[in-house]
C-alpha positions as CSV (number, residue, x, y, z in Angstrom):
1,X,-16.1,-160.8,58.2
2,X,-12.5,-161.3,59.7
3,X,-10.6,-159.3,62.3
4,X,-10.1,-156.5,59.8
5,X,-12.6,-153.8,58.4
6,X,-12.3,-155.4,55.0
7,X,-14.2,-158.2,53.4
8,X,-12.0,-161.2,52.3
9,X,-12.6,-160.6,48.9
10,X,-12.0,-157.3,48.5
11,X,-8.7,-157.5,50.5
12,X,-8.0,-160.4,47.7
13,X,-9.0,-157.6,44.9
14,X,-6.3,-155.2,46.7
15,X,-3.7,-158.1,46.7
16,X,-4.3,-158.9,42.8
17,X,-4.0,-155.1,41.9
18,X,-0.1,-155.2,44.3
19,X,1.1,-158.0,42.2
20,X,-0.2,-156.5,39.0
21,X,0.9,-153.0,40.2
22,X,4.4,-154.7,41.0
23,X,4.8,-156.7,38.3
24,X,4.0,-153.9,36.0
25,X,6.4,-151.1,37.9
26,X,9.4,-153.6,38.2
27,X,8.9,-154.5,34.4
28,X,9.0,-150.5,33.1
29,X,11.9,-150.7,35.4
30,X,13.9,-153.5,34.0
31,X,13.2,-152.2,30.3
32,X,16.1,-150.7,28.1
33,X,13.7,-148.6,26.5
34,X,10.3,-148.1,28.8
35,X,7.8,-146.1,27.4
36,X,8.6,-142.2,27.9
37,X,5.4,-140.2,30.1
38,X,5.9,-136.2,28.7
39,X,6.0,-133.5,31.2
40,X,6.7,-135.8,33.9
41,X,10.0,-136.3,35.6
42,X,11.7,-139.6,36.7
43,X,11.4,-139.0,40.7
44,X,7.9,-138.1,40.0
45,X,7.5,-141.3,38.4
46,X,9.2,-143.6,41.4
47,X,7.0,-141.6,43.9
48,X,4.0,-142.5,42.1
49,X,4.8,-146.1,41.5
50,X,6.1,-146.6,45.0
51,X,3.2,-144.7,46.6
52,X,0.3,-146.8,44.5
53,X,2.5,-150.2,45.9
54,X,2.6,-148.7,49.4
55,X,-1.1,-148.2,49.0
56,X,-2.3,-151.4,47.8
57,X,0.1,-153.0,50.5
58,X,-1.5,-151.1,53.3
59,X,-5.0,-152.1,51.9
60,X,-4.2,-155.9,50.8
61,X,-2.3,-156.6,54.3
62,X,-4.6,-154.8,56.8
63,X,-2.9,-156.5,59.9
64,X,0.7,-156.4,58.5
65,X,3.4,-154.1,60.6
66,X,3.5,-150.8,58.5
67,X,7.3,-151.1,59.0
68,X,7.9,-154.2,57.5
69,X,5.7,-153.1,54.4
70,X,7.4,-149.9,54.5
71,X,11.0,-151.9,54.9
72,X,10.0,-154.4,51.8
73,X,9.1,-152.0,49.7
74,X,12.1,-149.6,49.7
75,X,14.3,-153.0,49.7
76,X,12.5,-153.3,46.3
77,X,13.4,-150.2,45.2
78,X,17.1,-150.5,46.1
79,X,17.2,-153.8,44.1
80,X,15.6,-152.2,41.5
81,X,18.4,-149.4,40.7
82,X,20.5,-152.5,41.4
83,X,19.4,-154.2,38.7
84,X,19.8,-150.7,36.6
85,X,23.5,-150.8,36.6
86,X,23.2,-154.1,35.0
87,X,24.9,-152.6,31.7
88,X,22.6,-154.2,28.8
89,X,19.9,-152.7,30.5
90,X,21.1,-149.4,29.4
91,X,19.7,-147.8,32.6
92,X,21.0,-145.6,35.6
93,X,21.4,-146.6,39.0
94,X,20.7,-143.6,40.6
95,X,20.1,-143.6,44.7
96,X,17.9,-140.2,44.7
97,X,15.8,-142.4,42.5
98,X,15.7,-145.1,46.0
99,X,15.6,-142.1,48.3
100,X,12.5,-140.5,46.2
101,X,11.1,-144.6,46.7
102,X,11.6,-144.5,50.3
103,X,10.4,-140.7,51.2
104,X,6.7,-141.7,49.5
105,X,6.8,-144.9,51.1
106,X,7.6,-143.4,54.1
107,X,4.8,-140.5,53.9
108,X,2.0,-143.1,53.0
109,X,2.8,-144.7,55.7
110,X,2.1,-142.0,57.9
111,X,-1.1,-141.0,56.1
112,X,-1.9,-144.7,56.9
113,X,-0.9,-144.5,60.7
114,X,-2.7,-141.1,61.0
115,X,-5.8,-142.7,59.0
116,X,-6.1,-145.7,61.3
117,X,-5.4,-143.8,64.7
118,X,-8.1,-141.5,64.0
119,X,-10.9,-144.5,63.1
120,X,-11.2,-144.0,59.7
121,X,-12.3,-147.3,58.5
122,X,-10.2,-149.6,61.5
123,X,-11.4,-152.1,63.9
124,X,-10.3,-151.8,67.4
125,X,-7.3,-153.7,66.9
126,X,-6.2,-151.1,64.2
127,X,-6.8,-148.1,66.6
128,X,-3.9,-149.4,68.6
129,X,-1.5,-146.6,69.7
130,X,1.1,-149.5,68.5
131,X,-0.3,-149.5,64.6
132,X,2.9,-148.8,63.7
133,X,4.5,-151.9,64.9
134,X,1.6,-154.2,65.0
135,X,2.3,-158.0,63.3
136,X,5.7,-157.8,64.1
């Protein structure tokens, strides 16, 4: 067992599952024509793509600072509607679309904080009062 609460290989199981989950939310991003989800609205759909990513990034990088996975992650998102405008894309940059991104990110984040500060699963180190800001 390393410095963190999680075994090596499931923390490698939790990084495999970010790069599918990011590979597969960048890819229904990018698409002219993604698959349509009924009854469920677009911002609904960021939050719960960006909140799964924010998840698996908090799990698969134990020790990383929660700010630069929280600052990486909405970076993604601005690229993505970015890459929206491109015009053969036929998509929409929209930035409520990056500020719905950044406000899940954001409140995972301080489920995570919250989670960690009150033991739940975290080795001394991750009790810090600095959890926030740690590996930076």
């Amino acid at each position: 067992m390393t410095d963190t609460t999680l075994p090596a290989r499931v923390r490698l199981l939790f990084l495999l599952a970010l790069i599918a989950a990011t590979i597969g939310a960048v890819t229904l991003a990018l698409m002219p024509h993604p698959p349509e989800v009924t009854h469920v609205s677009d911002k609904w759909q960021h939050m719960f793509a960006f909140g799964t990513l924010t998840i698996l990034s908090a799990l698969a990088f134990p020790a990383a600072s929660l700010l630069r996975i929280g600052e990486r992650l909405s970076f993604l998102g601005a690229m993505i509607e970015v890459l929206q405008s491109i015009p053969s894309l036929h998509r929409d940059c929209d930035i409520k679309d990056w500020i719905a991104d950044t406000i899940i990110i954001v409140a995972v984040l301080l489920v995570v904080v919250v989670a960690r500060r009150s033991g739940v699963a975290a080795t001394p180190a991750q009790a810090r009062p600095d959890a926030l800001h740690r590996g930076t």
